[in-house]
C-alpha positions in Angstrom: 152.6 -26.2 -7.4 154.0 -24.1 -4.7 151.5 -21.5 -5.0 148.8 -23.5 -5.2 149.6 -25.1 -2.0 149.9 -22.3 0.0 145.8 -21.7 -1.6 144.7 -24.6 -0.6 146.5 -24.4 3.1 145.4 -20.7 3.7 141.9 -21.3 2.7 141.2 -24.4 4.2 142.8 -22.5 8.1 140.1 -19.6 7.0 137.1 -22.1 6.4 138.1 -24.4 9.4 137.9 -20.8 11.6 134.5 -19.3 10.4 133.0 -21.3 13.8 135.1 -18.7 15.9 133.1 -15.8 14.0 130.0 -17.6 13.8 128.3 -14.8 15.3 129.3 -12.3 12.5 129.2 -15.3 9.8 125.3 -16.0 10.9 124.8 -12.5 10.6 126.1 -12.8 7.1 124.3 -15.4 6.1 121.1 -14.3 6.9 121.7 -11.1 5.8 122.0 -12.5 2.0 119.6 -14.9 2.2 116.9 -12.6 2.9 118.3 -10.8 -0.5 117.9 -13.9 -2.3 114.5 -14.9 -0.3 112.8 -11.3 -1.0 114.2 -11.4 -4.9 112.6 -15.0 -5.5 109.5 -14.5 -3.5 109.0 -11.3 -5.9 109.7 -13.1 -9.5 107.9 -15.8 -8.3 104.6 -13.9 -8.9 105.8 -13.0 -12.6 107.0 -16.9 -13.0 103.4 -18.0 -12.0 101.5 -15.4 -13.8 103.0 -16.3 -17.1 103.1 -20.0 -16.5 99.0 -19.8 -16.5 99.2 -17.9 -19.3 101.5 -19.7 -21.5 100.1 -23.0 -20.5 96.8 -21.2 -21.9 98.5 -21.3 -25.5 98.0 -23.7 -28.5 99.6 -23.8 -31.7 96.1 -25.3 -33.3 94.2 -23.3 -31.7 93.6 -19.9 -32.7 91.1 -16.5 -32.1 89.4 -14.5 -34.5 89.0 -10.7 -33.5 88.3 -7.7 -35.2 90.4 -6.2 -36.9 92.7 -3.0 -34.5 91.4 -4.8 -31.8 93.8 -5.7 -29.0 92.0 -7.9 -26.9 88.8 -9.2 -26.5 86.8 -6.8 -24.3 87.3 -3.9 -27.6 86.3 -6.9 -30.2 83.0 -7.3 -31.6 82.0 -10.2 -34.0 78.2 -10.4 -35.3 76.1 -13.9 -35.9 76.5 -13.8 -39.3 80.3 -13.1 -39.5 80.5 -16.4 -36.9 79.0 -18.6 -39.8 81.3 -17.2 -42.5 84.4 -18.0 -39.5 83.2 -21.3 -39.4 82.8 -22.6 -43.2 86.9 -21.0 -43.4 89.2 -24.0 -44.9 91.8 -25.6 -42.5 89.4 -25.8 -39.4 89.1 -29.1 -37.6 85.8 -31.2 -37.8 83.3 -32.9 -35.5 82.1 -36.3 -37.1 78.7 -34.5 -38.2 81.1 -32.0 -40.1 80.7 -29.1 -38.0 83.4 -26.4 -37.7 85.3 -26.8 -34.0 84.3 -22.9 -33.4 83.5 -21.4 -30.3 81.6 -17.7 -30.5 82.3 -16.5 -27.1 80.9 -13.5 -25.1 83.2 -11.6 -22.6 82.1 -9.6 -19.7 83.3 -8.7 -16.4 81.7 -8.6 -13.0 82.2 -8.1 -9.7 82.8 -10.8 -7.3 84.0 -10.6 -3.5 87.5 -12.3 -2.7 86.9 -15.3 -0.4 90.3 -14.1 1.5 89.3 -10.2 2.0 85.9 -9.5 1.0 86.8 -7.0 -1.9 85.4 -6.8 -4.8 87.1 -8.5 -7.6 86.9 -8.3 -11.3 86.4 -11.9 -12.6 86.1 -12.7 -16.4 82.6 -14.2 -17.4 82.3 -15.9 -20.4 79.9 -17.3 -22.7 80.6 -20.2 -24.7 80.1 -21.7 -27.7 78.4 -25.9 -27.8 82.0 -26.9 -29.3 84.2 -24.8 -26.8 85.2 -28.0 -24.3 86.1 -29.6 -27.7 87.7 -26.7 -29.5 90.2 -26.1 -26.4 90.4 -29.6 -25.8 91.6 -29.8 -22.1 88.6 -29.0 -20.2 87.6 -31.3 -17.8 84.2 -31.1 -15.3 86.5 -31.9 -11.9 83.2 -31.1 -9.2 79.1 -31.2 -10.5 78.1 -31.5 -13.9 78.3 -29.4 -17.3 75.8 -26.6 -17.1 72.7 -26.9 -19.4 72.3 -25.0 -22.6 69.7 -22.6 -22.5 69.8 -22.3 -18.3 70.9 -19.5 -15.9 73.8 -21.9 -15.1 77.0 -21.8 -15.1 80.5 -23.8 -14.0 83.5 -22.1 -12.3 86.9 -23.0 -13.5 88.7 -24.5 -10.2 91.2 -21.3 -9.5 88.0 -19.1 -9.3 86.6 -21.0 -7.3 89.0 -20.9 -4.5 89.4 -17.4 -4.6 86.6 -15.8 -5.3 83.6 -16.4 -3.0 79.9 -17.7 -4.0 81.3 -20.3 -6.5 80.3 -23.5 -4.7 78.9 -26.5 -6.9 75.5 -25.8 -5.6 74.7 -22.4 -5.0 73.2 -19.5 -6.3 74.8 -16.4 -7.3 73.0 -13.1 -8.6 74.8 -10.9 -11.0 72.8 -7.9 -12.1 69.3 -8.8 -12.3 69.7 -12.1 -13.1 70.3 -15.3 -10.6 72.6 -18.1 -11.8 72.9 -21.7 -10.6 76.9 -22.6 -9.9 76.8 -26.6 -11.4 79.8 -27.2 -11.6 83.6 -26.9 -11.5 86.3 -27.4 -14.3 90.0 -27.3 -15.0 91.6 -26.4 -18.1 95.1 -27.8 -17.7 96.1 -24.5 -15.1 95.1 -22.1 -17.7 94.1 -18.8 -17.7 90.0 -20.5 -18.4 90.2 -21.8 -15.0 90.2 -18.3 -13.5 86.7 -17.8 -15.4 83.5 -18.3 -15.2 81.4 -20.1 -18.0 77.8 -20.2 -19.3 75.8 -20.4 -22.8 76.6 -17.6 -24.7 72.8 -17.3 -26.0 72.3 -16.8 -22.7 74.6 -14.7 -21.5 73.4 -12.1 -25.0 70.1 -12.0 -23.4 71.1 -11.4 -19.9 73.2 -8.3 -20.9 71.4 -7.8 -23.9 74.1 -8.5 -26.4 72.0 -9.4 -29.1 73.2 -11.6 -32.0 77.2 -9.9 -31.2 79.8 -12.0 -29.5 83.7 -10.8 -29.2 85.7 -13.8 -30.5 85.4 -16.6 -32.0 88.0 -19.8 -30.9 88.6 -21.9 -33.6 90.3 -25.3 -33.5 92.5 -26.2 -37.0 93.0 -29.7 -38.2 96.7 -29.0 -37.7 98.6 -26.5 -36.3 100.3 -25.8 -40.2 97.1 -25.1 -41.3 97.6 -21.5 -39.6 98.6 -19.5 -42.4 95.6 -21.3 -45.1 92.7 -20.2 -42.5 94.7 -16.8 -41.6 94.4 -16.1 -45.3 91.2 -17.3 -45.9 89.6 -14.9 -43.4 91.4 -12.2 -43.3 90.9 -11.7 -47.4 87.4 -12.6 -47.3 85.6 -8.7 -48.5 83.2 -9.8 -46.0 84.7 -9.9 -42.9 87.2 -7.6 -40.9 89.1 -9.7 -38.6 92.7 -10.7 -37.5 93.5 -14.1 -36.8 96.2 -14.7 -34.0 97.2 -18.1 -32.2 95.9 -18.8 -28.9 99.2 -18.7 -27.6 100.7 -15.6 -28.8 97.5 -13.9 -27.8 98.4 -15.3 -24.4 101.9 -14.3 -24.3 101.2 -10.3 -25.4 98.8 -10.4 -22.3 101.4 -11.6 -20.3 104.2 -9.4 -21.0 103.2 -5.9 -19.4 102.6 -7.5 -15.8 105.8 -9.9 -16.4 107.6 -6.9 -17.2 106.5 -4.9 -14.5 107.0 -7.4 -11.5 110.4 -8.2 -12.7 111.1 -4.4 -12.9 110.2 -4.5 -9.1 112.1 -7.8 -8.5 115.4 -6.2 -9.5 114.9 -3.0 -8.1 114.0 -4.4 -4.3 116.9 -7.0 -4.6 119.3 -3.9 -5.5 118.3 -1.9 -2.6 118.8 -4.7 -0.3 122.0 -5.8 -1.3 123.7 -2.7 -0.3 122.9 -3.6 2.8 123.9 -7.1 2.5 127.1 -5.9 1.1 128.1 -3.6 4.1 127.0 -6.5 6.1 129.6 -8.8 4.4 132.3 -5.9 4.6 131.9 -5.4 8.4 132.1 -9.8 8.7 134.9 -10.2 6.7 137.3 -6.9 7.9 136.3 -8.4 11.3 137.7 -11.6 10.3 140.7 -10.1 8.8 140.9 -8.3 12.3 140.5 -11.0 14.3 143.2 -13.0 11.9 145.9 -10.0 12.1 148.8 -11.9 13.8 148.0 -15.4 11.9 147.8 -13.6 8.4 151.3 -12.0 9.2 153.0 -15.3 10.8 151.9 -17.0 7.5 153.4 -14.3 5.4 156.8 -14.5 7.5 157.0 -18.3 7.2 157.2 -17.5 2.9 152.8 -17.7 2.2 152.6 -14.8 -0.6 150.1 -12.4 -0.5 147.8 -14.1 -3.5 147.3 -16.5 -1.5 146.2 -14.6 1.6 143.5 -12.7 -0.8 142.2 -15.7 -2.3 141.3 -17.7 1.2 140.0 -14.3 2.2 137.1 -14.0 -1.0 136.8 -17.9 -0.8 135.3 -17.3 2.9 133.0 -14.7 2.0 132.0 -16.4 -1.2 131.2 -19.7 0.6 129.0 -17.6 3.5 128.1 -15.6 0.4 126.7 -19.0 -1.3 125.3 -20.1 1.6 123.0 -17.4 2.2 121.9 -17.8 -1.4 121.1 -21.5 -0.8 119.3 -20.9 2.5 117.4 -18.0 1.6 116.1 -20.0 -1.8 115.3 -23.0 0.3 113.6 -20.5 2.3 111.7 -18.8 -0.6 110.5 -22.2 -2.4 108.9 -23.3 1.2 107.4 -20.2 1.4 106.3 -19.0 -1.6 105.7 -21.9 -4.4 102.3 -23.0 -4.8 100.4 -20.0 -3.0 97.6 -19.1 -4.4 96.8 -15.5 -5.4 95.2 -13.6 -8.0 96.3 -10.3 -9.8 94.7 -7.9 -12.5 95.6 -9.1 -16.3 95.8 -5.2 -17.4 95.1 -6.3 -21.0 91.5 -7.3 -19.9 91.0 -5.6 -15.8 90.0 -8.5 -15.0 91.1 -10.8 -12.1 93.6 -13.9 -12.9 94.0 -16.8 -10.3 97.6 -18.4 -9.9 100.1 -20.0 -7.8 103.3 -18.7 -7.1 105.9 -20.2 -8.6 109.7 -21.0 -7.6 111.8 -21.9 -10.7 115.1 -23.5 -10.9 116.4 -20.6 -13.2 115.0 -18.2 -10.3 116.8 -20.0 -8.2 120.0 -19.8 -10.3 119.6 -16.1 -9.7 119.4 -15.4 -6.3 122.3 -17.9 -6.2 124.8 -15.4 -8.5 123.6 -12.3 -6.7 124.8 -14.0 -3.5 127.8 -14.8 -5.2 128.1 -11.0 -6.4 127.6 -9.8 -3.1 130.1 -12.1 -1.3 132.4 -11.1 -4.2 132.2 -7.5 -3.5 132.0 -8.1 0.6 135.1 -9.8 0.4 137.4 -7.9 -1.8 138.4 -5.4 0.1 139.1 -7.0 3.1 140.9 -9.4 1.2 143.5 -6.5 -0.2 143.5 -5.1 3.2 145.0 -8.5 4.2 147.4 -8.9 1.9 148.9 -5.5 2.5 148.9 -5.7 5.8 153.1 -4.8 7.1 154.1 -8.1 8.8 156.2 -6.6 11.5 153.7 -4.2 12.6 150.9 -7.2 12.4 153.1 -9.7 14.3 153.2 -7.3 17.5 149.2 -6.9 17.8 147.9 -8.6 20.6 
């Protein structure tokens, strides 16, 4: 009970004193929190990449490709394969009976960023008549639908603020060919709203597809039906296709660029918390050497030297904390909910998101401050403890 005592009175003198150090403290403080700010700014674009992507995913929804392909720009499906696709068992239904299947067409073309003028790849898709019903979380937020059979198309919302020429209204030209922007949609905050739609019929003629399309999206009556229309396809002698959910197809073009930024995160946070640490050693040996002659009267008057330590790493790991909680603050104001868009190297092809600031990035940033303050602090706090009281009593 002693002991603890003496923790609770040493620590609370050191806390009560940081405002006589508040230059060095400030220092300190900033110092970590731009560790924390730079490391959650960073993740923040892998936490917002792969919340698009994931939020892309189904369990009922699935895409047929063929078979080694390992995305959909190396898939090829022909018009007659599409039919056999759609008569597979486990499929959901429209009221007439009609397979929930989408044949869709994927090419990419280049579009100027409304922000810097470059040249962007952006995903243009045809679609099947059932592909607002097959995803089933596609809404027309701006315009209208665009008409079957027209050179028109609809922008999903995220395109549409970053790329320029998507306007409900205007006109743009791709190739040869002019197109009439009708309209905008939203899918949810999916990847689909970085894309641009049209009819895939006509989207075949304009880059002279032909009867070919790359996937086909297909909608099940339940998500347990998976494995029955899996089977059923991928058995048939006259198709070669693999089946995949929507969401897992997601995910696997999501990892490499998660990977990758989080890679970076780590590394940059690293680098800079060297210098945070050296900048929470020279704080807290300051404080120790400011604190000479009251750390050696408390040791004289019977405070042991655990206590001394502990007060010591409670200081830096309270300035420590304190950066962390500052420089997240400082990161979530900043960084969540900007808007940006990156390459999805699984397709080259531009995908529009927001940053995003998570609670568990967040959680991070706090225990690297922590780690930093720890290591700041500890060898001051030995220093302290060792000091030789005599010796410290006579500094002036």
């Amino acid at each position: 009970m002693n002991w603890l005592i003496q923790v609770l009175s040493v620590t609370w003198f050191a806390l009560r004193t940081i405002s006589q150090r508040k230059g060095a403290a400030a220092a300190t403080v900033i110092g970590i929190g731009g560790v924390a700010m730079v490391f959650v700014g960073v993740l923040s674009i892998g936490a917002g990449f792969s919340a698009v992507m994931g939020s892309t995913g189904r369990d009922d929804i699935v895409l047929v490709l063929r078979a080694g392909a390992d995305g959909e720009l190396s898939s090829g499906i022909g018009g007659p394969e599409v039919k056999l696709i759609a008569d597979a068992p486990g499929l959901a239904r429209a009221a007439d009976g009609t397979a929930l299947a989408s044949p869709e067409l994927f090419v990419i073309i280049n579009i100027p960023k409304r922000s810097t003028g470059t040249d962007a790849n952006v995903p243009f898709r045809g679609v099947g008549p059932a592909a607002g019903e097959v995803r089933g979380n596609v809404q027309i937020v701006a315009g209208r639908m665009f008409e079957r059979g027209r050179n028109e198309v609809i922008a999903g919302a995220q395109a549409a603020r970053e790329f320029a020429g998507l306007d409900v209204g205007s006109t743009i030209k791709l190739g040869n060919t002019e197109w009439a922007v009708v309209g905008l949609f939203t899918a949810s905050g999916g990847a689909a709203e970085s894309e641009m739609w049209t009819d895939a019929s006509v989207l075949q003629g304009a880059y002279q597809r032909g009867n070919t399309y790359q996937s086909v999206r297909v909608r099940l009556s339940s998500a347990e039906q998976f494995q029955v229309a899996k089977d059923a396809l991928t058995t048939n002698p006259q198709l070669n296709v693999k089946v995949v959910r929507e969401g897992e197809f997601f995910a696997e073009q999501s990892t490499v660029l998660n990977g990758y930024i989080t890679t970076i995160g780590y590394v940059i946070a690293f680098l800079m918390s060297l210098g945070a640490v050296f900048g929470a050693l020279n704080t807290m040996y300051g404080a120790v050497a400011a604190r000479v002659r009251e750390i050696a009267t408390l040791r004289a008057l019977g405070f042991g030297p655990g206590p001394v330590v502990i007060s010591i790493l409670v200081e830096s790991l309270a300035l420590a904390l304190l950066g962390g909680v500052v420089g997240g603050v400082a990161a979530y104001l900043a960084f969540d909910g900007f808007g940006a868009a990156t390459m999805n190297w699984q397709t080259f092809s531009q995908v529009a998101f927001a940053f995003r600031v998570t609670p568990e990035l967040l959680v991070q940033a706090a225990i690297i401050a922590v780690f930093i303050g720890l290591v700041g602090g500890l060898f001051p706090a030995v220093r302290a403890a060792r000091l030789p009281i005599a010796s410290a009593l006579r500094e002036t």
